[in-house]
Structures are given as C-alpha cells and as structure tokens.
N, CA and C of each residue as an Amber inpcrd file, in Angstrom:
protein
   435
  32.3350000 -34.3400000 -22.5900000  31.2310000 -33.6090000 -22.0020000
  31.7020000 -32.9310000 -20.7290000  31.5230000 -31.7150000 -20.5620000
  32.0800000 -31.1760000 -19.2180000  30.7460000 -31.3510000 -18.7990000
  30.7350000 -30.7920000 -17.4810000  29.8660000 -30.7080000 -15.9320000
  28.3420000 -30.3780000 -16.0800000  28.2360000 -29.0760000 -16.6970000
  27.2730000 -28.5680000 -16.7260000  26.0280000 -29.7760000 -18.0080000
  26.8660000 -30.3180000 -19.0430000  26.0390000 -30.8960000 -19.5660000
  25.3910000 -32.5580000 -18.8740000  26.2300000 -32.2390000 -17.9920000
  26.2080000 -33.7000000 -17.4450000  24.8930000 -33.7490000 -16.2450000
  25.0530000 -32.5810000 -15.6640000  23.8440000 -32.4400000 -15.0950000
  22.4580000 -32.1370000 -15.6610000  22.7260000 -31.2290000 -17.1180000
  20.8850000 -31.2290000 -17.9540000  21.1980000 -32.9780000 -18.5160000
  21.7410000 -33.9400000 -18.6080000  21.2770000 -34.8860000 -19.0660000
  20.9270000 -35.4900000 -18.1580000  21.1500000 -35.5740000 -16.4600000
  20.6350000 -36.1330000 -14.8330000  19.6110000 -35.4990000 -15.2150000
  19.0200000 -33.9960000 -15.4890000  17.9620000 -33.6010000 -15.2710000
  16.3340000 -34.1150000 -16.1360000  17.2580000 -34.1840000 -17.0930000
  16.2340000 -34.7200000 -18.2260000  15.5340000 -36.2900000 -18.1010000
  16.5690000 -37.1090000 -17.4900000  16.3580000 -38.5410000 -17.0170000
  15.9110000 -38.7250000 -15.4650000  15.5900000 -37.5100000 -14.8500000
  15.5330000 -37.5110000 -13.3500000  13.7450000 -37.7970000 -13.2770000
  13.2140000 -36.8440000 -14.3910000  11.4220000 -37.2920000 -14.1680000
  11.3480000 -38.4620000 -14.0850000  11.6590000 -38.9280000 -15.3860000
  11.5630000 -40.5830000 -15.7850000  11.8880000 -41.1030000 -14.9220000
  12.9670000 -41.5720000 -14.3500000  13.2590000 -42.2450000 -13.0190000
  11.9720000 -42.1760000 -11.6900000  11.7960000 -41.0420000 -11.5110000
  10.8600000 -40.6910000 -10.3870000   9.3500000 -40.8990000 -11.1040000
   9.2480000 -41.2350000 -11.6560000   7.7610000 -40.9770000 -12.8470000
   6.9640000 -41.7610000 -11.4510000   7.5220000 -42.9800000 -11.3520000
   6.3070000 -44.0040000 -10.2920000   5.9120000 -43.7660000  -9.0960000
   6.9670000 -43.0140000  -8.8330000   7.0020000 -41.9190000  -7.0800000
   6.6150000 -41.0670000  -7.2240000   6.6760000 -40.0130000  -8.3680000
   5.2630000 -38.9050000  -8.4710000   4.2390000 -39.5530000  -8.4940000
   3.8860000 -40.3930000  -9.5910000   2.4820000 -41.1480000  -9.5990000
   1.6520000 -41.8040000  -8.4250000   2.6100000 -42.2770000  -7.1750000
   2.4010000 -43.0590000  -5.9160000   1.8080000 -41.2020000  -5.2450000
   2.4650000 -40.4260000  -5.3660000   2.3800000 -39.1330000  -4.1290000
   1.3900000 -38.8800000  -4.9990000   0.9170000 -38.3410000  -6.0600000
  -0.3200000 -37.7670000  -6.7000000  -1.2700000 -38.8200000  -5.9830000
  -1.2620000 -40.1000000  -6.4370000  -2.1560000 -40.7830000  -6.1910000
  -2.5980000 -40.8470000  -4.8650000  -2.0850000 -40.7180000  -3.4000000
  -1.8770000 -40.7840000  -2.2710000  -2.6090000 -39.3720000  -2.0330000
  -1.7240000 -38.2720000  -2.4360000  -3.0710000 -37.0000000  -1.9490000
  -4.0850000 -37.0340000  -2.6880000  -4.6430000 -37.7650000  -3.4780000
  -5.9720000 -37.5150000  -4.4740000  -6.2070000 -38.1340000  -3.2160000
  -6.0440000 -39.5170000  -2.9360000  -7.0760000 -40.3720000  -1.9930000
  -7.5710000 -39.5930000  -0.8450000  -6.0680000 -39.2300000  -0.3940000
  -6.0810000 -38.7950000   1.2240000  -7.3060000 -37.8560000   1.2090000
  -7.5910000 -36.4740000   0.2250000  -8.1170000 -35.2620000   0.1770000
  -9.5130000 -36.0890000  -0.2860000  -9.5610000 -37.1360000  -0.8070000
 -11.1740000 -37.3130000  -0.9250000 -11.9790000 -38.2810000   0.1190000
 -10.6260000 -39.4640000   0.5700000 -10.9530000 -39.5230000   1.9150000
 -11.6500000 -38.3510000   3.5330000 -10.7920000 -37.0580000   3.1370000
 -11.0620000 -35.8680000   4.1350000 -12.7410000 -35.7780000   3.9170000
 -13.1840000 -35.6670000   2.4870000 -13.8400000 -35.1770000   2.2710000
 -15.4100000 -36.2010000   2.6710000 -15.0810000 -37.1680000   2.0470000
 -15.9380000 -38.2730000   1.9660000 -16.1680000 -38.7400000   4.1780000
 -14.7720000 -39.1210000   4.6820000 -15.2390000 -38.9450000   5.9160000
 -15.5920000 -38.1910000   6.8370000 -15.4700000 -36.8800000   6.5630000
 -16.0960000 -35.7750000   6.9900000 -17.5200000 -35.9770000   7.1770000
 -18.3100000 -36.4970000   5.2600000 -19.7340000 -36.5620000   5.5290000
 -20.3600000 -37.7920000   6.5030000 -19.3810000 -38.5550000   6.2690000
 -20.0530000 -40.1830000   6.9980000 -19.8550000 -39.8910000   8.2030000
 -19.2290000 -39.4930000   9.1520000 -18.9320000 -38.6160000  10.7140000
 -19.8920000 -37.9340000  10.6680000 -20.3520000 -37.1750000   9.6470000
 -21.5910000 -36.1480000   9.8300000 -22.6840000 -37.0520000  10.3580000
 -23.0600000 -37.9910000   9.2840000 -24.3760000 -39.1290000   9.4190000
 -24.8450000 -39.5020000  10.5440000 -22.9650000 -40.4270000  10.9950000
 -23.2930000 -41.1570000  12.4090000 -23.8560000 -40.4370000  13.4660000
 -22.8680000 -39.0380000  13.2500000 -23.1560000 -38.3370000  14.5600000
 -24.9610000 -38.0170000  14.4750000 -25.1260000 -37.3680000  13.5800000
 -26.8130000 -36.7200000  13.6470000 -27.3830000 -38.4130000  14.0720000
 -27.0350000 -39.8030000  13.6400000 -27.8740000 -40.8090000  13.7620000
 -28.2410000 -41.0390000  15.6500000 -26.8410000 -40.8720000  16.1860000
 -26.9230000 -41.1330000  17.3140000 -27.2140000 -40.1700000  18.0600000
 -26.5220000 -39.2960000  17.7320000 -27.5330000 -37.7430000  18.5850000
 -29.2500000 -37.9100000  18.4480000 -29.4930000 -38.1250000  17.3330000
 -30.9970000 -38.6770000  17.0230000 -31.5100000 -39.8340000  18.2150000
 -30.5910000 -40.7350000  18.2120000 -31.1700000 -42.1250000  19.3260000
 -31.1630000 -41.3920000  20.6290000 -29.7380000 -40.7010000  20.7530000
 -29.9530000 -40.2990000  22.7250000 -31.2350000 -39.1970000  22.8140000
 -31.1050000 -38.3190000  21.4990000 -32.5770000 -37.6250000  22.1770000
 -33.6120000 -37.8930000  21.8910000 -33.7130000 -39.0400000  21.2270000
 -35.3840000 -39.6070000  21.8410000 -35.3450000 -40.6590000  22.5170000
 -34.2120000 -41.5540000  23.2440000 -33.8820000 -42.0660000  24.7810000
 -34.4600000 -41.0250000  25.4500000 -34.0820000 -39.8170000  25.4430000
 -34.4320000 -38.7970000  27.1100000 -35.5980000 -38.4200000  26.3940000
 -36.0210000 -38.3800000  25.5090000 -37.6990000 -37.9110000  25.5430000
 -38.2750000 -38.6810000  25.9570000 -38.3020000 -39.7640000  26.1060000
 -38.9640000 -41.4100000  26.1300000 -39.1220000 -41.2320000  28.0790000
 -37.9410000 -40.5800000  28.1800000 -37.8520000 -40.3660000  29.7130000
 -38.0380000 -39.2850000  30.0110000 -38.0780000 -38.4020000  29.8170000
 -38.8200000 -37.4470000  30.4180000 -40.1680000 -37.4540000  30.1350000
 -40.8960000 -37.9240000  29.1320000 -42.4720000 -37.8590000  28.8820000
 -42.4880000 -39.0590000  30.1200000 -41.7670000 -40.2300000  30.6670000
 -42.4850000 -41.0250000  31.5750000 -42.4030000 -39.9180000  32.7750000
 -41.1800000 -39.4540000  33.4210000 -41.3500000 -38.2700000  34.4750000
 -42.3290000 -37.4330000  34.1140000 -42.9660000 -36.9580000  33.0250000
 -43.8950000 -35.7700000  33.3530000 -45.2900000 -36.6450000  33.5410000
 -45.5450000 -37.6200000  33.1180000 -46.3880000 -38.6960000  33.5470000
 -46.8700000 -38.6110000  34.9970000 -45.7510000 -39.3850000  35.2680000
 -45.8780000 -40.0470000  37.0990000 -45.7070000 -38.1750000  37.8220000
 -45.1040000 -37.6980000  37.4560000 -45.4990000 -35.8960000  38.1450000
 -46.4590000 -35.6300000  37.9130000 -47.4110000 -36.0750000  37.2470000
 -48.2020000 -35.3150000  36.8820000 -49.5670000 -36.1410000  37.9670000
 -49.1450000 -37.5750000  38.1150000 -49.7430000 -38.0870000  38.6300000
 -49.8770000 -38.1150000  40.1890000 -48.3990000 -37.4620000  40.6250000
 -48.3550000 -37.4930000  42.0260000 -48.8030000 -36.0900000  42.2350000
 -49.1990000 -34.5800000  41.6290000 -49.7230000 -33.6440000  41.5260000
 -50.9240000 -33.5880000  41.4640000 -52.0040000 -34.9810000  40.8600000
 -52.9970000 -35.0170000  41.4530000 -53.7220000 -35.7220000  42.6840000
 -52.6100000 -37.3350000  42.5010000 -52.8630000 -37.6700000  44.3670000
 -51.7340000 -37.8990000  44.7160000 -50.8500000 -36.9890000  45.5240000
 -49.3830000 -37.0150000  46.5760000 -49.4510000 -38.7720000  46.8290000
 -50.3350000 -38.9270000  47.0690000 -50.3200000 -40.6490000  47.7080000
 -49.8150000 -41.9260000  47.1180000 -50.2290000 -41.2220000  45.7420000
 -50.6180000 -42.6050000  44.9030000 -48.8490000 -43.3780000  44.9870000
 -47.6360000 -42.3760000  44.9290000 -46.8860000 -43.4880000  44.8110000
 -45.6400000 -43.1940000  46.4190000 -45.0510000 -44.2810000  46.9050000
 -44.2660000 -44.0830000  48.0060000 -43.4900000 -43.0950000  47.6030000
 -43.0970000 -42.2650000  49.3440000 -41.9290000 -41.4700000  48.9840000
 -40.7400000 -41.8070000  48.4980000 -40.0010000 -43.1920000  48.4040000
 -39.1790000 -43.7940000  48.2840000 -39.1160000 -43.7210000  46.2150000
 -40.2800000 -43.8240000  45.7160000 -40.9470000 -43.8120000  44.5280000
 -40.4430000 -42.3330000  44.2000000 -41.1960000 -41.7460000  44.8030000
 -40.8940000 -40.2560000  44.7170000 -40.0330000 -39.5940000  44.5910000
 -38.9880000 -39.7380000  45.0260000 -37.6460000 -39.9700000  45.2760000
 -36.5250000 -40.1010000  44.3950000 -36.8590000 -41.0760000  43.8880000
 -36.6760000 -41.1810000  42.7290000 -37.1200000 -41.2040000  41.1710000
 -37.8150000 -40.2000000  41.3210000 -38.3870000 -39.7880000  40.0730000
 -37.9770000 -38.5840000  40.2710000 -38.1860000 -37.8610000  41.2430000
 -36.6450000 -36.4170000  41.3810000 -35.5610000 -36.7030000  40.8200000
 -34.8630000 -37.9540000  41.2710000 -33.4360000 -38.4930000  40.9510000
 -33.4370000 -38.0840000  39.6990000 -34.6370000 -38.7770000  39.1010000
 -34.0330000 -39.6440000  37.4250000 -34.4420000 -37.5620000  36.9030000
 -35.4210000 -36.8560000  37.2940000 -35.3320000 -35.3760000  36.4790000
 -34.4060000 -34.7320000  36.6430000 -33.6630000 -34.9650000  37.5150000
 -32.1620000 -34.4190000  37.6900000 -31.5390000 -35.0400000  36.8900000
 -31.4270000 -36.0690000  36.9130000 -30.4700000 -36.7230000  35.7500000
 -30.8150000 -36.0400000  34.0980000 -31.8940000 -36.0200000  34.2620000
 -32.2070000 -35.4080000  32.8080000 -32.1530000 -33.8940000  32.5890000
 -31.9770000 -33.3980000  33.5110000 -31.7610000 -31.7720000  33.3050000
 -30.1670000 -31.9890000  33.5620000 -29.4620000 -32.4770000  34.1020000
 -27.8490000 -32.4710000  34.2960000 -27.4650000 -33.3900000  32.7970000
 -28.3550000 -33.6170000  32.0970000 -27.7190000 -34.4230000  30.9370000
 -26.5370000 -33.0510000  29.8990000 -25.7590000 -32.8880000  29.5110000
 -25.1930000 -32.1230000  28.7360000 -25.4080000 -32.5250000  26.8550000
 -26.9480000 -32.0240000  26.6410000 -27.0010000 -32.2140000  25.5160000
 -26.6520000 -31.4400000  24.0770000 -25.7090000 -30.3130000  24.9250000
 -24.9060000 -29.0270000  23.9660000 -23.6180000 -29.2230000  24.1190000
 -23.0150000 -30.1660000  25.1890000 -21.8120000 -30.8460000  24.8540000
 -21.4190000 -31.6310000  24.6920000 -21.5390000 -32.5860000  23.1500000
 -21.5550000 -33.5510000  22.7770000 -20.0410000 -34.3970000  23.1090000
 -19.1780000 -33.7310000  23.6790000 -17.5110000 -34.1160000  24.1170000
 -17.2780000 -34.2040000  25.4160000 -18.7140000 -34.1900000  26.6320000
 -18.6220000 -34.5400000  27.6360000 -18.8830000 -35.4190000  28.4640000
 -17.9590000 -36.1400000  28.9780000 -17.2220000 -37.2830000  29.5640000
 -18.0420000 -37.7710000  30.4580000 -19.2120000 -37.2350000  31.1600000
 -20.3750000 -37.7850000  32.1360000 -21.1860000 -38.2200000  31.1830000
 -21.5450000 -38.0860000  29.9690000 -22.8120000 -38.6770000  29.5170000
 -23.1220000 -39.8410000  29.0130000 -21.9780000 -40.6550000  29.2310000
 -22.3130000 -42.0280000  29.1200000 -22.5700000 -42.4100000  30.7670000
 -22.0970000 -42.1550000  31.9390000 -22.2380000 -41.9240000  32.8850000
 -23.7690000 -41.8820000  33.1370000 -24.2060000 -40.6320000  33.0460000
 -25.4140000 -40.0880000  33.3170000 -26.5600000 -41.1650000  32.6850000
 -26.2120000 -41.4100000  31.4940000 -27.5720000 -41.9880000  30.8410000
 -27.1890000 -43.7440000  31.2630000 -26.7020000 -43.9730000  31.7280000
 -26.3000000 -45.3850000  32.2040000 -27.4050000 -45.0450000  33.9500000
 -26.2860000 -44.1560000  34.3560000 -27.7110000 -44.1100000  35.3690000
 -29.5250000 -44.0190000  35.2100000 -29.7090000 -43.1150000  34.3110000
 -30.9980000 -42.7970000  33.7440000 -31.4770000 -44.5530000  33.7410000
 -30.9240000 -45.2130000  33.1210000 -31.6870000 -46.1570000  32.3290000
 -31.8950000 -46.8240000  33.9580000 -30.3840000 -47.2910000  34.3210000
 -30.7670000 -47.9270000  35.6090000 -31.9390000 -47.6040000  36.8160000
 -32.1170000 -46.3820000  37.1320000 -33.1950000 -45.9290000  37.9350000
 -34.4050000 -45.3990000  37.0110000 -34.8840000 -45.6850000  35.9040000
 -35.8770000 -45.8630000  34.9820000 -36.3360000 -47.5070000  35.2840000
 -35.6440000 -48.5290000  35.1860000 -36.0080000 -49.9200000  35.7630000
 -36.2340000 -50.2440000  37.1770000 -35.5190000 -49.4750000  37.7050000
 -35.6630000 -49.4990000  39.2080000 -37.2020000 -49.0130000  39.5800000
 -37.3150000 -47.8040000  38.4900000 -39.2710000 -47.3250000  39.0380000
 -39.9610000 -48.2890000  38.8150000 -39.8260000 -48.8220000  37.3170000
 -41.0550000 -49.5050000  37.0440000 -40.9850000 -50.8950000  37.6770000
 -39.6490000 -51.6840000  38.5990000 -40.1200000 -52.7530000  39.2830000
 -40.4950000 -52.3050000  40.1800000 -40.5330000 -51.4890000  40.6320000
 -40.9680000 -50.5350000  42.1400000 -42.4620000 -50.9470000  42.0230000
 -43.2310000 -50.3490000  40.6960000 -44.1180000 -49.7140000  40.4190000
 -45.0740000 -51.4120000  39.7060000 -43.7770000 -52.3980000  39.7290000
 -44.1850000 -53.6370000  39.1630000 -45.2390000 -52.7700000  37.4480000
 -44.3700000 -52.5630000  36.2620000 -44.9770000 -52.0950000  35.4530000
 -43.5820000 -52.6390000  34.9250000 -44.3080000 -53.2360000  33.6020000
 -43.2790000 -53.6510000  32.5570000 -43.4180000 -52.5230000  30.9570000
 -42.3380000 -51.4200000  31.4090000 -42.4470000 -50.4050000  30.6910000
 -40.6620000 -50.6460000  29.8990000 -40.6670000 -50.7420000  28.5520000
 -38.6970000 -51.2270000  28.2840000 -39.3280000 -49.4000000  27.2380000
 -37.6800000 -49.1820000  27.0630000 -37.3290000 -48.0550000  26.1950000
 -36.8410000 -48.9890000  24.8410000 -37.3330000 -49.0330000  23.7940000
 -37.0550000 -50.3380000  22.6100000 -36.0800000 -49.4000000  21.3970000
 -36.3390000 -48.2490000  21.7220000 -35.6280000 -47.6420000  20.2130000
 -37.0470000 -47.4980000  19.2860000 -36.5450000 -46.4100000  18.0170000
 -37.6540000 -46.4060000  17.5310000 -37.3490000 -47.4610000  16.2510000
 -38.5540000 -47.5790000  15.7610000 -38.6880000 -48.8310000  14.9680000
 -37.5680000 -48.7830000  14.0550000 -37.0860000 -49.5600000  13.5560000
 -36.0580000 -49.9140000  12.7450000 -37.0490000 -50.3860000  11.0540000
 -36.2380000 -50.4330000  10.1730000 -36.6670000 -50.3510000   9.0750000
 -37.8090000 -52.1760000   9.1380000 -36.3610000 -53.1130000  10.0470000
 -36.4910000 -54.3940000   9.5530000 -37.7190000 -54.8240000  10.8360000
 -37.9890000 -53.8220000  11.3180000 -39.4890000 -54.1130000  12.1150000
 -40.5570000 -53.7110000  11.6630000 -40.5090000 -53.4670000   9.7900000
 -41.7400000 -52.4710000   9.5540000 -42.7970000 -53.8240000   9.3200000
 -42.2910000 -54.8830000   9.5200000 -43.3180000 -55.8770000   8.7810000
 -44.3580000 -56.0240000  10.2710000 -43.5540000 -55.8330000  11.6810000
 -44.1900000 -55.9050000  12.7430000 -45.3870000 -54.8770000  13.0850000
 -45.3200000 -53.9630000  12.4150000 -46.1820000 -52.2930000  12.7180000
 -47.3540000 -52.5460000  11.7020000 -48.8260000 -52.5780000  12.6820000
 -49.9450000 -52.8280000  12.0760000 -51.2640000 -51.2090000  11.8610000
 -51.5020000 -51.2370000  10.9700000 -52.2570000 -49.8450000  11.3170000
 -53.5850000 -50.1940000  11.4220000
C-alpha cells in the first residue's frame, strides 16, 4: 500500500474513532443553546417578579408621604418639624430612587434608607404601620371578604 491509500483508510476510520467526541460536542451545544434560551426566559421572570416587589415597596411609600403631606397641608401643626423633616427626607429618597436604572449601585442603598426612616416616622408618630409585601399565594387562606 503506498501513502496516499494509507491516509483514505485513517480517513475512513477517523469518524468512527471520534464518533463519541462528536456526540459529547453535539450534545454540549444542543444543551448550551437551549440552556441560552431557556435562561434567558427565567432571568426574564425573576427580574419582572422583583421589579414588581420594589415598585410596590415605593408605592406603599409614597401613598404613606402623600398621606402625612397631605395632612400637614391641612394643619402645619399637626406633626413636629423634626417629623416634617423627615418626611421631606424619605420624598427625596423616593424621587432620587433610579427606577429606569435597574444596574444602579445606590438602590439597594437608597431603599435600605427608605425603609429605615419609614420606621423611624411611624415610632415618631408611635403608629404601628409594617410594609408586609403583597399577599402571597400561601396567605390566601388568611384574606377574608
């Protein structure tokens, strides 16, 4: 046998040899590409789930600020300036929240403060007001109509 045949018979026995290492790499990008695909949507989920929780955290807080504003707009008196004060604080906090940049680095920051001077009013204010989340599935047995 000279050269040239010696290599179509390597060639012919070269699939076969590799058969289990194609089969491993096929198998490996099928996963990988349906992995892409499949965690793409579940990243989708979480994100809308929790974007969902922080913005009705700051609604929860801003409907209590438009509350107590609304209340010190009809008697200046009713709560200390010190009170006052901080209920400016906490609407600043909520207008400085960055809720169009979901990749910015203050907003765990920010809403850590929020919550903290949200408790700070209501012992001020001696009012036992908590932010609970909205109901969860496994609290539906608790919800009476």
């Amino acid at each position: 046998m000279d050269a040239g045949q010696l290599d179509l018979l390597d060639d012919i026995f070269d699939s076969s040899l590799n058969l289990e290492e194609t089969h491993f790499k096929e198998g490996f990008d099928e996963g990988y590409n349906d992995g892409l695909v499949s965690g793409r949507e579940d990243g989708r989920q979480v994100g809308l789930q929790h974007g969902f929780e922080t913005g009705e955290e700051l609604g929860f807080y801003m409907g209590c600020i438009d509350v107590w504003n609304s209340a010190i707009r009809v008697d200046p008196t009713c709560f200390s300036s010190r009170i006052q004060k901080s209920i400016r604080t906490m609407d600043n906090l909520v207008q400085k929240y960055p809720l169009l940049d979901p990749e910015n680095e203050s907003m765990d920051e920010i809403i850590s403060s929020l919550r903290l001077k949200f408790r700070s009013i209501c012992a001020s204010l001696n009012v036992k007001l908590d932010y609970d989340g909205y109901p969860k599935a496994s609290d539906a047995k608790s919800i009476e109509f």
